[in-house]
N, C-alpha and C positions, 0 to 999 in steps of 0.2 A: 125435811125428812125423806121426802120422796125421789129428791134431789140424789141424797147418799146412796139411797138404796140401790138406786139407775147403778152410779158410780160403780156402786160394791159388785154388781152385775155385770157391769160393762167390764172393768176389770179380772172377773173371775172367768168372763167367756175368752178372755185376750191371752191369760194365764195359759187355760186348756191349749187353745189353738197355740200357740206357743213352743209349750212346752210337751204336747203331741204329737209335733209333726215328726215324723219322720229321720233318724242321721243321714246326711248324708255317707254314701258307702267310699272305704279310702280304696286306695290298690292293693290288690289281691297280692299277697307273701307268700312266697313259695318255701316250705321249710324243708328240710331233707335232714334223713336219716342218718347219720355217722354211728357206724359199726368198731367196736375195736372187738378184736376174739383177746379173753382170757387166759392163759396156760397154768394147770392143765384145765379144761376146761368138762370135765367131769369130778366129784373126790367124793370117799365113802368115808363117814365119822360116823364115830360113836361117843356117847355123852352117857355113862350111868348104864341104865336099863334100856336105852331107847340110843340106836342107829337107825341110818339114815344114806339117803344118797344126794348128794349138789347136782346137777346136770344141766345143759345146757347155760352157763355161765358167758355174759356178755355186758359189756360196757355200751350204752346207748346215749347219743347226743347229738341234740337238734339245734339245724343251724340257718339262718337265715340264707337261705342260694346267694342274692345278689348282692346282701352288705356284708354276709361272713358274721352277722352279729348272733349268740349264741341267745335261743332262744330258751331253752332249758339243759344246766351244766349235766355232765356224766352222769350215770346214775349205771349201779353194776345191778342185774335184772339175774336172775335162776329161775331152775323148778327146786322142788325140793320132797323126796320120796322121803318119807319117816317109815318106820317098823319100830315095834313097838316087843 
């Protein structure tokens, strides 16, 4: 019994050490910004009772510098003024 117990022990400290050590760290990815401007890249709506203003309208997408592999696709980005 005393045998197992060691065991269940000696196992359990090997686990910790194990599986708390540390990752090692990979190479550092340079991502970068890719810009597209929108046109036109302001517009005033109105919906009902409630306009509004779009402004600043831009497509953003990040790309890996050295392999070009696309780290996160397009994404079109605003502000957006409401009145009410």
């Amino acid at each position: 019994m005393r045998a197992i117990t060691n065991l269940i022990l000696a196992t359990a400290v090997a686990a910790t050490l194990i599986g708390c050590a540390p990752k090692p760290s990979g190479p550092v990815v340079v991502v970068e910004d890719k810009l597209y401007s929108v046109t036109p890249a302001d517009i005033t709506v109105r919906a009902g009772i409630v306009s509004g203003e779009i402004t600043e309208m831009k497509v953003v997408e990040r790309i890996e510098k050295v392999s070009g592999k696309i780290e996160t696709p397009a994404r079109l980005s605003a502000k957006i003024k409401l009145k009410n």
